[in-house]
MARBA-3410 file (N, C-alpha, C, O; in Angstrom, 1 decimal):
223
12.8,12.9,-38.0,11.7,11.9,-37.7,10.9,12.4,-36.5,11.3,12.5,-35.3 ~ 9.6,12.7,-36.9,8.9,13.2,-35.3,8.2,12.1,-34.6,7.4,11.7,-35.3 ~ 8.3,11.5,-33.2,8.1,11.2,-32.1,6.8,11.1,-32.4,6.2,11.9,-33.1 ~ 6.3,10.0,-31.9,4.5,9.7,-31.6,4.3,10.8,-30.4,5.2,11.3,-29.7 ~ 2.9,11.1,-30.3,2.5,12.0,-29.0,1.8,10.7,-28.4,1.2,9.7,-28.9
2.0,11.1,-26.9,0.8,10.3,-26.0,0.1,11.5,-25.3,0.5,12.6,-25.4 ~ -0.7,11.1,-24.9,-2.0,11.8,-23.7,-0.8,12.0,-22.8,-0.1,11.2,-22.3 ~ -0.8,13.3,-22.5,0.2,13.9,-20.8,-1.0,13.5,-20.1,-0.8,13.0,-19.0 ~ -1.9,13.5,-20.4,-2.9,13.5,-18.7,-3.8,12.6,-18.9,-4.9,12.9,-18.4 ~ -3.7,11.3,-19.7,-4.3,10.5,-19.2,-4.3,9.9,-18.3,-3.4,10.3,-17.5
-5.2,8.9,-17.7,-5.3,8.5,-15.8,-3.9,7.7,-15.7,-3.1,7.7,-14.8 ~ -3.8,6.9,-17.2,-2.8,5.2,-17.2,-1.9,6.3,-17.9,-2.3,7.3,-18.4 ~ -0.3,5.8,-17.8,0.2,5.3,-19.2,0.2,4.6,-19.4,0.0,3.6,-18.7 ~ 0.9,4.6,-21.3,0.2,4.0,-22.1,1.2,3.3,-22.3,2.2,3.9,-22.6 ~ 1.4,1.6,-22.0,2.0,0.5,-22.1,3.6,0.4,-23.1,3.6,-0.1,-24.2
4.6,0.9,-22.7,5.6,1.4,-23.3,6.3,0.0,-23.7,6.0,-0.8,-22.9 ~ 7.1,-0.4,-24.8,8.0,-1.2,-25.3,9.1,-0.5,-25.7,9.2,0.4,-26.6 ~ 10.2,-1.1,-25.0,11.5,-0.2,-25.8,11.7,-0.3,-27.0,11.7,-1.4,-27.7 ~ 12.0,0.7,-27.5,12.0,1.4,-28.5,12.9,2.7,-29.1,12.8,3.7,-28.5 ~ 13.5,2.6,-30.2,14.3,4.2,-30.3,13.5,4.9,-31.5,13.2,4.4,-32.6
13.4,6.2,-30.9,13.0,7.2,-32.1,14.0,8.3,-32.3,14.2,9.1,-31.3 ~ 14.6,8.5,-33.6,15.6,9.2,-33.9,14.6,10.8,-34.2,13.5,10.9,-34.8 ~ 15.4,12.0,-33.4,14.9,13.2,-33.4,16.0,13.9,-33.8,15.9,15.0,-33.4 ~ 16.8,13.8,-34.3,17.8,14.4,-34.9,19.0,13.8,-35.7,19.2,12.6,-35.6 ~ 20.0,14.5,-36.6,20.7,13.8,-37.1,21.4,12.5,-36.0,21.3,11.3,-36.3
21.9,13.1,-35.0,22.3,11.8,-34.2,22.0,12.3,-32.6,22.8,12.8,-31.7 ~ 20.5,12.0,-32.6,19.5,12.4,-31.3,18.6,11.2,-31.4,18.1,10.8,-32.4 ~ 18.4,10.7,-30.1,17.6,9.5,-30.0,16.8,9.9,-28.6,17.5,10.5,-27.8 ~ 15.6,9.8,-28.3,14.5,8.8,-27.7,14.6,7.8,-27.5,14.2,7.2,-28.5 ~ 15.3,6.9,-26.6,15.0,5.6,-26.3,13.8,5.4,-25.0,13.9,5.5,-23.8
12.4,4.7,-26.1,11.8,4.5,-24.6,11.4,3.7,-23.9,11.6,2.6,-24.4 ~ 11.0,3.5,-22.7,11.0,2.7,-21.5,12.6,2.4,-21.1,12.7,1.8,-20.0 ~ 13.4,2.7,-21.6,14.9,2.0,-21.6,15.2,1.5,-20.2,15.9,0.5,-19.9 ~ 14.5,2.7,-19.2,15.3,2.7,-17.8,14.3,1.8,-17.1,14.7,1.5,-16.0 ~ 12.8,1.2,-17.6,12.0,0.8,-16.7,12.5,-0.8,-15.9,12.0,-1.5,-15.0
13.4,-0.9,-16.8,13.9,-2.4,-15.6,14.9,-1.6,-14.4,14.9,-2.1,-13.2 ~ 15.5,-0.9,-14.6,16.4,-0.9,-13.4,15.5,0.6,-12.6,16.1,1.4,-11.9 ~ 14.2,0.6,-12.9,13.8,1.4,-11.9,13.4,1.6,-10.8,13.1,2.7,-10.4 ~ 13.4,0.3,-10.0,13.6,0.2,-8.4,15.4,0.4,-7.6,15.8,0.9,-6.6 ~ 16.0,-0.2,-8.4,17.6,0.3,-8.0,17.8,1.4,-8.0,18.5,1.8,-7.1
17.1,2.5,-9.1,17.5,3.8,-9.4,16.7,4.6,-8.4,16.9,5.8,-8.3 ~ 15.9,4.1,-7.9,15.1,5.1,-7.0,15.7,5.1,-5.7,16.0,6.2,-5.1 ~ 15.8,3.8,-5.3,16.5,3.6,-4.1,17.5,4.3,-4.1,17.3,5.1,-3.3 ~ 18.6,4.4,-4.7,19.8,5.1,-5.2,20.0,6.9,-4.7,20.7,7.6,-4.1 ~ 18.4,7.0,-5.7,18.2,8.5,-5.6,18.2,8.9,-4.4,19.0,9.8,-4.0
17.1,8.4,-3.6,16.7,8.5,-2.5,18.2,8.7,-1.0,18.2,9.4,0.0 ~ 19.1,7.7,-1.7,20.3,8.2,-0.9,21.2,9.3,-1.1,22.0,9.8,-0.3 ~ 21.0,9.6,-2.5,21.6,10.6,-2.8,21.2,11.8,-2.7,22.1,12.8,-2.7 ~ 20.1,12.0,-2.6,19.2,13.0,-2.0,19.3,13.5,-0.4,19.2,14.6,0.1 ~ 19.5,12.4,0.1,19.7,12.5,1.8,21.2,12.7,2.0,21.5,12.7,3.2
22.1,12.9,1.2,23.3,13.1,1.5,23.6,15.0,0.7,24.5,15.8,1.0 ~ 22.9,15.0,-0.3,22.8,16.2,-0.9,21.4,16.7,-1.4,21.0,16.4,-2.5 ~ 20.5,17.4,-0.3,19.1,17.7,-0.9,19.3,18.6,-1.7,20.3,19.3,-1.7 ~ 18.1,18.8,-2.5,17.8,19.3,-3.7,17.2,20.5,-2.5,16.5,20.6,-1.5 ~ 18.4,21.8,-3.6,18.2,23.0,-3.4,17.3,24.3,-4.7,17.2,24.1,-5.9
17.1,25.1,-4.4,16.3,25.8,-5.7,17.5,26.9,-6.0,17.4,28.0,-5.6 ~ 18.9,26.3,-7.1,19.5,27.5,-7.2,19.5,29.2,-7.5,18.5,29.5,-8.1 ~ 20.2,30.1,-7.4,20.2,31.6,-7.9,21.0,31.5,-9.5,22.1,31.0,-9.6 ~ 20.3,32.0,-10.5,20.7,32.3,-11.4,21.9,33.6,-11.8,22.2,34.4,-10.9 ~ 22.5,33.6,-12.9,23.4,34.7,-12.5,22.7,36.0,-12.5,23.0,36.8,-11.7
21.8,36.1,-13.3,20.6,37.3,-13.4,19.8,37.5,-12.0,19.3,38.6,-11.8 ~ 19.8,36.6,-11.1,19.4,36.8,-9.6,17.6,35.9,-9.6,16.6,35.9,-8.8 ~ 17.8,35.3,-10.7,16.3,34.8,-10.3,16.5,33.0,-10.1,17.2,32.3,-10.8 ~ 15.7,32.6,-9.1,15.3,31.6,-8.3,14.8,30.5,-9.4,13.8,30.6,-10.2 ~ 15.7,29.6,-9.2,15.0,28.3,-10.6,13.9,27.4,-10.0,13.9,27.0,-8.8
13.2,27.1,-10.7,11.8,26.5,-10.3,12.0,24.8,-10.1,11.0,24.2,-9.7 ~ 13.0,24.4,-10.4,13.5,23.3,-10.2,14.0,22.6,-8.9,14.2,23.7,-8.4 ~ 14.3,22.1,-8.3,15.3,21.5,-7.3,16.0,20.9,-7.7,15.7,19.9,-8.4 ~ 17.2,21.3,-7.5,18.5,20.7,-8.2,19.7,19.8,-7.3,20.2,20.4,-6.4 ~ 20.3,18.6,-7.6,21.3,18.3,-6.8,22.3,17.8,-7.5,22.2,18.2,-8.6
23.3,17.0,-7.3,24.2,16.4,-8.0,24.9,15.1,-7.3,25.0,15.2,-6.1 ~ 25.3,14.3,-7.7,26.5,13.1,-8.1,27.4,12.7,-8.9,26.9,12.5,-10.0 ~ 28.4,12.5,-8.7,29.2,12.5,-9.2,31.1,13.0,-8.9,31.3,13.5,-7.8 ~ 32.2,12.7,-9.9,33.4,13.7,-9.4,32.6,15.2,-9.7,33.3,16.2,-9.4 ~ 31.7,15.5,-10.1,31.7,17.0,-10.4,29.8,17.3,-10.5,28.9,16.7,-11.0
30.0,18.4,-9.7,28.6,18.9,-9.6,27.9,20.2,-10.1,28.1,21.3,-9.6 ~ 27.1,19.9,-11.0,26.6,21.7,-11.7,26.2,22.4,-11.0,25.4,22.0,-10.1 ~ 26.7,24.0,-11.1,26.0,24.6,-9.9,25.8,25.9,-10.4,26.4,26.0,-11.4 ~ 25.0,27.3,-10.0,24.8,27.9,-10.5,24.8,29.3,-9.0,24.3,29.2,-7.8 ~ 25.4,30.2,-9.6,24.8,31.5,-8.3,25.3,32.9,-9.1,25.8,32.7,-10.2
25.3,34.0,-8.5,25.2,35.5,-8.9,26.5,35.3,-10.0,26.4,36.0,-11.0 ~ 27.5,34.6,-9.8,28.9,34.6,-10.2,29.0,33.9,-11.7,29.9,34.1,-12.5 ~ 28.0,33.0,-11.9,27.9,32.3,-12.7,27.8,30.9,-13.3,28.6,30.2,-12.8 ~ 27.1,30.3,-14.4,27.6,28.4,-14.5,28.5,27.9,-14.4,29.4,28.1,-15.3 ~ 28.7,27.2,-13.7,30.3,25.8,-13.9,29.8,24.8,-12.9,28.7,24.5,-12.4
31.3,24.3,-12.8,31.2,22.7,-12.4,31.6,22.8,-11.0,32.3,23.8,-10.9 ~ 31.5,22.1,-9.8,32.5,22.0,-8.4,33.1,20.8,-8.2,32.5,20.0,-8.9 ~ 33.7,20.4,-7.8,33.8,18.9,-7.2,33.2,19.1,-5.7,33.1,18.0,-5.0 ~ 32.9,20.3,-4.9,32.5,20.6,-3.9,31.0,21.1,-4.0,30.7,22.1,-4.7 ~ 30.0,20.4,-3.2,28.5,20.9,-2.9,28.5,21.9,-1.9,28.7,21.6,-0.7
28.2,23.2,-2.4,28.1,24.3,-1.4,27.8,24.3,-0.5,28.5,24.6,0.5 ~ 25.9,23.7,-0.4,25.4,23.7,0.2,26.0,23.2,1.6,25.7,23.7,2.7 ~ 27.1,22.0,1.5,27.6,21.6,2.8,29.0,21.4,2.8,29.6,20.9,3.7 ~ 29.6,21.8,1.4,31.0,22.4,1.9,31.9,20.5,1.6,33.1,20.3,1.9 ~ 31.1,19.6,1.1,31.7,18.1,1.3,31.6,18.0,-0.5,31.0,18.6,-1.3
32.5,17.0,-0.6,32.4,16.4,-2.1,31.3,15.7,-2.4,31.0,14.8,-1.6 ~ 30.5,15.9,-3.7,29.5,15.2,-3.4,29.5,13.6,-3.7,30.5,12.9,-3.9 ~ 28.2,13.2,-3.6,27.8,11.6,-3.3,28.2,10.9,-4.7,27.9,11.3,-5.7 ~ 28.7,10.2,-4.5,29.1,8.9,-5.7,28.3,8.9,-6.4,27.1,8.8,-5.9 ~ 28.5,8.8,-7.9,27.5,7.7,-8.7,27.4,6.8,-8.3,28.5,6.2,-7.9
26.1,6.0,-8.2,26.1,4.6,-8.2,26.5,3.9,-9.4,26.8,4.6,-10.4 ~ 26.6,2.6,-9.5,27.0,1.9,-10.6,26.0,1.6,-11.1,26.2,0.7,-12.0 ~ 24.6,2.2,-10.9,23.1,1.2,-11.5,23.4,3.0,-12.6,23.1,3.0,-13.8 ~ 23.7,3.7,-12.1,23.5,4.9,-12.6,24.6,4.8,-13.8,24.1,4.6,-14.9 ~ 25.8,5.0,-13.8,26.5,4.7,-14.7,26.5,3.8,-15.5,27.1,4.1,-16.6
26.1,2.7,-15.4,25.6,1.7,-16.6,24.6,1.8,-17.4,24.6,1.3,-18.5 ~ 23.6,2.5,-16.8,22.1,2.8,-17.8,22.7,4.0,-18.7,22.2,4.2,-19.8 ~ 23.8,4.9,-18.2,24.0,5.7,-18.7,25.2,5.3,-19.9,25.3,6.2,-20.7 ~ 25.8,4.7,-20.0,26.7,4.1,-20.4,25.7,3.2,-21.4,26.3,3.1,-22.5 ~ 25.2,2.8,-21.4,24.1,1.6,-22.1,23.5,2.6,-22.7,23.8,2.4,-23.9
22.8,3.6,-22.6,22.0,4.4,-23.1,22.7,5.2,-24.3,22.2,5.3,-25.4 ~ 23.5,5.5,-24.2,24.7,6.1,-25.0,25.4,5.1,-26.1,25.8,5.6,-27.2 ~ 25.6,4.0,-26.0,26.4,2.8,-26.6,24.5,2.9,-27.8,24.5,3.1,-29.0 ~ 23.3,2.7,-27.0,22.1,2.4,-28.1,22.4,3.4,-29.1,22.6,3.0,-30.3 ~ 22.5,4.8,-28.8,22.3,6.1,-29.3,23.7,6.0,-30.4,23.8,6.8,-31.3
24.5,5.1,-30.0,26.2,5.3,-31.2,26.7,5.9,-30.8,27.5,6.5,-31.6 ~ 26.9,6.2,-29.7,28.3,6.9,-28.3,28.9,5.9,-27.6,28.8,5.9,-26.4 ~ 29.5,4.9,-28.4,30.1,3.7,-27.3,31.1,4.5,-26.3,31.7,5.6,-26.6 ~ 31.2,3.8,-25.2,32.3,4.0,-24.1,31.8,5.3,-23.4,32.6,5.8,-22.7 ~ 30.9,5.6,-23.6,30.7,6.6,-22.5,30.8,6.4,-21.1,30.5,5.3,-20.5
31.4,7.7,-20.4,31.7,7.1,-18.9,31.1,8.8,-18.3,31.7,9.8,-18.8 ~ 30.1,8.9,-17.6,29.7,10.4,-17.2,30.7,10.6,-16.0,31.0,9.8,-15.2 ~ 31.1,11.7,-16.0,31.9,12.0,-14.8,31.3,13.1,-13.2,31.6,13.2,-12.0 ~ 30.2,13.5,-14.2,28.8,14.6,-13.7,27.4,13.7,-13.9,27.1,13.0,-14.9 ~ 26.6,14.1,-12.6,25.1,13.5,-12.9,24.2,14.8,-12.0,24.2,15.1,-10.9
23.6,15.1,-13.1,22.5,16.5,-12.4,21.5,16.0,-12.5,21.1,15.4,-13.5 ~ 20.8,16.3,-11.1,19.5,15.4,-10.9,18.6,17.1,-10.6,18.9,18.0,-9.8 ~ 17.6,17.1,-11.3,16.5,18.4,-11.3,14.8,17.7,-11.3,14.1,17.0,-12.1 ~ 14.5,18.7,-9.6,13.2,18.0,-9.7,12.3,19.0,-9.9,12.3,20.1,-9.3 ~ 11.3,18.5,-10.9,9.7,19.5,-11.1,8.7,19.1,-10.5,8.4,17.9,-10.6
8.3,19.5,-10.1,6.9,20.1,-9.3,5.8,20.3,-10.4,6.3,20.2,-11.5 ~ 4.6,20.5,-10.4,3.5,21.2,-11.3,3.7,22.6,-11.0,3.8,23.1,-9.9 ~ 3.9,23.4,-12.9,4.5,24.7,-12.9,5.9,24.3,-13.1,6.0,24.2,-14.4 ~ 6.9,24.0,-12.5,7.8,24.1,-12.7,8.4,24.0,-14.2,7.7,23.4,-15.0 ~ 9.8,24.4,-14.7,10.0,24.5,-16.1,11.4,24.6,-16.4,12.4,24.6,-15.6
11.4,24.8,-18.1,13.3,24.7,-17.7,13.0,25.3,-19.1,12.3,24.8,-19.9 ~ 14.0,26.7,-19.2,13.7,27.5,-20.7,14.3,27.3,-21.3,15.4,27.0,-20.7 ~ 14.4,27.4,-22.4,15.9,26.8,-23.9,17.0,27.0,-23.6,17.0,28.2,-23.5 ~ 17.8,26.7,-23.4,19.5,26.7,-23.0,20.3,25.8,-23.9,19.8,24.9,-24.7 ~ 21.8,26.1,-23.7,22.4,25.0,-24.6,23.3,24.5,-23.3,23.5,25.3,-22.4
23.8,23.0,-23.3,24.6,22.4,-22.0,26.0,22.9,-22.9,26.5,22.7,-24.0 ~ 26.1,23.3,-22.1,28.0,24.3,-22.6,28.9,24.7,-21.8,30.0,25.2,-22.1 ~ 28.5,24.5,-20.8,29.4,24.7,-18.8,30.7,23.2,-19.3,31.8,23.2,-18.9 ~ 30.4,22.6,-19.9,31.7,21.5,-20.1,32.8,21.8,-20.5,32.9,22.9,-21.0 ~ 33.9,21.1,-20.4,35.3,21.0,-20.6,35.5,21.1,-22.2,36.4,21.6,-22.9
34.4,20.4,-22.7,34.4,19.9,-24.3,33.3,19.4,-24.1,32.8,19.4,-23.0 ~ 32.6,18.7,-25.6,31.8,18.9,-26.5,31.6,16.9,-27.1,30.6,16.3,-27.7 ~ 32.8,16.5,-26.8,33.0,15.2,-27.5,31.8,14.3,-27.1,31.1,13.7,-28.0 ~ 31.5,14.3,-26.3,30.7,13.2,-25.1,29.4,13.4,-25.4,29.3,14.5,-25.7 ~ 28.2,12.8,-25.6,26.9,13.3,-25.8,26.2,13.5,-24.2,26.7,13.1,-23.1
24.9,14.2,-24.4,24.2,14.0,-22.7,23.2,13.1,-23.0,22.7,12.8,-24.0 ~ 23.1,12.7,-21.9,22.5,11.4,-21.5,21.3,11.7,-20.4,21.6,11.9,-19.2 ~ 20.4,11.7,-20.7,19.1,12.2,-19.9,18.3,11.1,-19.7,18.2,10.2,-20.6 ~ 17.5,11.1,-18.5,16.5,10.0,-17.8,15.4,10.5,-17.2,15.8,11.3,-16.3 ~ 14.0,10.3,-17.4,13.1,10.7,-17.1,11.9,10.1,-16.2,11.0,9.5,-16.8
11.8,10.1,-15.1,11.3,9.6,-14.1,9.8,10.3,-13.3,9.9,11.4,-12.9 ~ 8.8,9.7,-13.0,7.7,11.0,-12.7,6.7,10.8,-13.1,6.2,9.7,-13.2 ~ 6.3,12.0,-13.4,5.2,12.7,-13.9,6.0,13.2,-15.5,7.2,13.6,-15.8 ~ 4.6,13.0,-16.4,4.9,13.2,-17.7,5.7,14.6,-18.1,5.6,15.6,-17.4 ~ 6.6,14.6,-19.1,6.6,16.2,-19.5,6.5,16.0,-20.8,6.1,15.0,-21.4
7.1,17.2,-21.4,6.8,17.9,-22.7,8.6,18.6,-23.1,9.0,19.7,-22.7 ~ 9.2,17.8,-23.6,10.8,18.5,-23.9,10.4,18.7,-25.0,9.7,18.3,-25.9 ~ 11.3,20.1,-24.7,11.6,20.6,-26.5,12.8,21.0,-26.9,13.4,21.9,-26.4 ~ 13.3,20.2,-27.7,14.4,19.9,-28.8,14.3,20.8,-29.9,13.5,20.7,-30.8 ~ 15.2,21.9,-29.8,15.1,22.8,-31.0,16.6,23.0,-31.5,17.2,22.0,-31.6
17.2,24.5,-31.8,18.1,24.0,-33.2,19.3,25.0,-32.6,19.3,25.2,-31.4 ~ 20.0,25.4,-33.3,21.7,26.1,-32.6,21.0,27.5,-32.5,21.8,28.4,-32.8 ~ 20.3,27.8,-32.3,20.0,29.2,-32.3,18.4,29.2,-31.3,17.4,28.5,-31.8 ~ 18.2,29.9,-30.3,17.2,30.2,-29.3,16.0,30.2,-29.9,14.9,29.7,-29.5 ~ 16.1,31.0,-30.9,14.8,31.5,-32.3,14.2,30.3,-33.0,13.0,30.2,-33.5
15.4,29.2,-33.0,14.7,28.4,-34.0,13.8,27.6,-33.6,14.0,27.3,-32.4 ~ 12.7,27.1,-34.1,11.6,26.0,-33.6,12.4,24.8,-33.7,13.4,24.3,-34.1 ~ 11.4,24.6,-32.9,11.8,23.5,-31.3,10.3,21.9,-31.8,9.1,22.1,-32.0 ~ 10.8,21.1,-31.8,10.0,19.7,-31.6,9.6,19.3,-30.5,10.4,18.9,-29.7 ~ 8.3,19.3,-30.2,8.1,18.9,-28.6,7.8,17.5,-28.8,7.0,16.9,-29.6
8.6,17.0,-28.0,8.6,15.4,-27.6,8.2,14.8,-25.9,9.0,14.8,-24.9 ~ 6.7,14.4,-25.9,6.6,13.7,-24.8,7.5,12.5,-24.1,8.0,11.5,-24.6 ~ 7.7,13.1,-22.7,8.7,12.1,-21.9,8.2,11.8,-21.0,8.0,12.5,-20.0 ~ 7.7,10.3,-21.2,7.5,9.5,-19.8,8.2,8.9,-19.0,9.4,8.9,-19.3 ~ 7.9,8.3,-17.7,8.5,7.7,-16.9,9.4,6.7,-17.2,8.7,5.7,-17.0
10.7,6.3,-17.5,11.4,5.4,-17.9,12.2,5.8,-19.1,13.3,5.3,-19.4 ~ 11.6,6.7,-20.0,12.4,7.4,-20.9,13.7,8.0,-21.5,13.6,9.2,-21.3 ~ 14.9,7.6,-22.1,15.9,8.3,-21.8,16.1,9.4,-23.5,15.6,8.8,-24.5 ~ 16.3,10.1,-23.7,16.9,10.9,-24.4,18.2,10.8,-24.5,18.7,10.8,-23.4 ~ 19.2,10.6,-26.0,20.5,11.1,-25.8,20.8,11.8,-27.1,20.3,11.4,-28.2
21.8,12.8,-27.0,22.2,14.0,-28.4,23.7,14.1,-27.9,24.4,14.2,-26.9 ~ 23.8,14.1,-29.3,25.8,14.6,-29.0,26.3,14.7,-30.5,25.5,14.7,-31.5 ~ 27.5,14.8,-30.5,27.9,14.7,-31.9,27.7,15.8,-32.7,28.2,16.7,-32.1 ~ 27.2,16.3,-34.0,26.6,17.8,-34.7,25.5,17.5,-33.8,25.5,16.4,-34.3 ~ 24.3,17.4,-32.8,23.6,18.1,-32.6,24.0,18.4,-30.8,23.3,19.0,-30.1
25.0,17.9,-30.4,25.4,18.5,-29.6,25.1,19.4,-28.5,24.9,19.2,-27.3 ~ 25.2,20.7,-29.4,24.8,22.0,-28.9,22.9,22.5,-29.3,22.3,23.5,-29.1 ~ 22.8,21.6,-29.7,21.1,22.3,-29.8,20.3,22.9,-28.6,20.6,22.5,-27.4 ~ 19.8,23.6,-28.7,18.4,24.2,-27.7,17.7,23.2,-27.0,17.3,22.2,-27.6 ~ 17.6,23.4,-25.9,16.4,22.2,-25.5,15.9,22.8,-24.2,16.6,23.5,-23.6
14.5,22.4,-23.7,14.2,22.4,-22.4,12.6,21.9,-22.1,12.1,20.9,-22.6 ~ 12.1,22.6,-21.1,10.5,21.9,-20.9,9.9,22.7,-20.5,10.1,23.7,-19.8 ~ 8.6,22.1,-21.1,7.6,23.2,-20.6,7.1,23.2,-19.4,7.8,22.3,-18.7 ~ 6.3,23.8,-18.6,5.9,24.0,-17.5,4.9,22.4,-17.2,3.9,22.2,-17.9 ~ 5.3,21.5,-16.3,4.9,20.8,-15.9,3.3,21.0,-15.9,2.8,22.1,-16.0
2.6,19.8,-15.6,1.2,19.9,-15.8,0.8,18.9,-14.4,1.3,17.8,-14.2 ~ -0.4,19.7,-13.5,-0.6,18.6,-12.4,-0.6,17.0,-13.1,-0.6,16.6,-14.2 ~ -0.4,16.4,-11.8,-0.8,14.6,-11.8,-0.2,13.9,-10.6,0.4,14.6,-9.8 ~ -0.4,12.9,-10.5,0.0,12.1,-9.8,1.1,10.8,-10.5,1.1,10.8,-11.7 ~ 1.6,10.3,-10.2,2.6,9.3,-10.6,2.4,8.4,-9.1,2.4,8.7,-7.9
2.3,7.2,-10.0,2.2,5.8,-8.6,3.5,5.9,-8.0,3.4,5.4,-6.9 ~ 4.8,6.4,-8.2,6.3,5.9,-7.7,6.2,7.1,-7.0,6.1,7.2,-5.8 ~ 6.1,8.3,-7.9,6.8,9.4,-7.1,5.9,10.3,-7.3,6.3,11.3,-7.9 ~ 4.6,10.3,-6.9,3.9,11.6,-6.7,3.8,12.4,-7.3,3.9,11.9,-8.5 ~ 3.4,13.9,-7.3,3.4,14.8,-8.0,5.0,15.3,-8.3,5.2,16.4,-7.9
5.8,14.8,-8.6,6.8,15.2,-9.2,7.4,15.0,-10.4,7.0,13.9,-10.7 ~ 8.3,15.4,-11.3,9.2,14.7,-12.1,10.3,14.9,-11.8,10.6,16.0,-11.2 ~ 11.2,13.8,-12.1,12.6,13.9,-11.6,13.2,13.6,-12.9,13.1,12.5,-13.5 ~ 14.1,14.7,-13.3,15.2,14.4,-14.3,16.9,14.4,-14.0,17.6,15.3,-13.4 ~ 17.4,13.2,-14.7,18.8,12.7,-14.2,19.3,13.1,-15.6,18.9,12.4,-16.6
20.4,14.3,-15.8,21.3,13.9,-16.9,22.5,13.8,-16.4,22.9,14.3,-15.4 ~ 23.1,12.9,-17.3,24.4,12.3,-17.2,25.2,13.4,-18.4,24.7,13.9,-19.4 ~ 26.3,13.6,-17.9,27.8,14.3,-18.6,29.2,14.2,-18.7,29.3,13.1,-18.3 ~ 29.8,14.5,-18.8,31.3,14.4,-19.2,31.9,15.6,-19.1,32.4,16.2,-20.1 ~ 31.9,16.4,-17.7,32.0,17.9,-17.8,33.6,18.1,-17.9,34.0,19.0,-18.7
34.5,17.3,-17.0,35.8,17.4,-17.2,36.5,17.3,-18.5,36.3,17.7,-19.6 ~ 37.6,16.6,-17.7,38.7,16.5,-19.1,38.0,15.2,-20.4,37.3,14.3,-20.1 ~ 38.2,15.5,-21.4,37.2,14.5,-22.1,38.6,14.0,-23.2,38.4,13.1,-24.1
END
């Protein structure tokens, strides 16, 4: 089922009602989902940010990701010369990192229960911020313990452009606009698909400026 497009660069967006659009055998678009609890979740961020700022990690190839990346959670994604996995320790300052909040775990937990993943519980939350330019190239999330758990993504910002493609890098990809309040979730056979984003496009956003901020939720441990 393909996704309505909106205008990325219109001045407004365009008046969202929640809603789910199925993008895969068991992949959902749920939109607006997060726009009621989007003053908790900012505030939230905003602490969690000041306890672990968003750094631009080293890839294992040696190149600089265009993202700002942080984490919350028991476990935090991280990435350097050595390679992907999980820490329960933030490098950057050597401390475990900052708690989920509970506004965070419930949208994510709620978001997952819409999608047909009841009981989800994330034990990982990677928070990655874009800038205009900034991008994220086809990858599969596979640094996990297992596979059972679906991911649970939230979209906050400035508009983007995700693309949802197939178990293989080659295969074409569905681009699905993500607005502010939007959540995405995939698990189950589509699990392992391809996905990422295109290179951000200038704008402004009334909450948060020229940025986008993406929150996925996971299940990196024992599952």
């Amino acid at each position: 089922m393909q996704p309505t497009t909106f205008d990325l660069f219109a001045d407004n967006e365009p008046v969202q009602q929640p809603r789910a659009e199925q993008i895969g055998e068991q992949s959902w678009v749920l939109r607006g989902f997060a726009l009621p609890q989007v003053e908790q979740l900012l505030t939230e961020l905003e602490a969690i940010l000041a306890a672990a700022p968003l750094r631009h990690m080293v890839t294992p190839g040696g190149f600089s990701m265009s993202v700002g990346t942080s984490s919350c959670g028991q476990l935090g994604w991280i990435t350097d010369r050595s390679g992907y996995r999980y820490s329960s320790v933030d490098p950057l300052s050597g401390l475990a990192w900052p708690s989920m909040p509970a506004v965070f775990a419930d949208l994510a937990h709620e978001a997952a229960e819409r999608a047909g993943f009841p009981g989800f519980q994330a034990d990982s939350c990677l928070i990655n911020q874009y800038v205009p330019g900034a991008k994220m190239s086809l990858h599969q999330d596979k640094d996990e313990k297992g596979y059972a758990a679906p991911i649970v993504s939230l979209s906050l910002g400035l508009p983007a452009m995700f693309l949802f493609g197939g178990f293989e890098r080659s295969d074409k990809s569905q681009r699905i606009p993500l607005l502010h309040g939007d959540m995405v979730v995939w698990g189950g056979v589509d699990r392992l698909r391809y996905h990422g984003v295109l290179p951000i496009k200038p704008g402004h956003h009334p909450l948060l400026g020229e940025r986008r901020i993406n929150i996925t939720f996971r299940v990196a441990g024992d599952q």
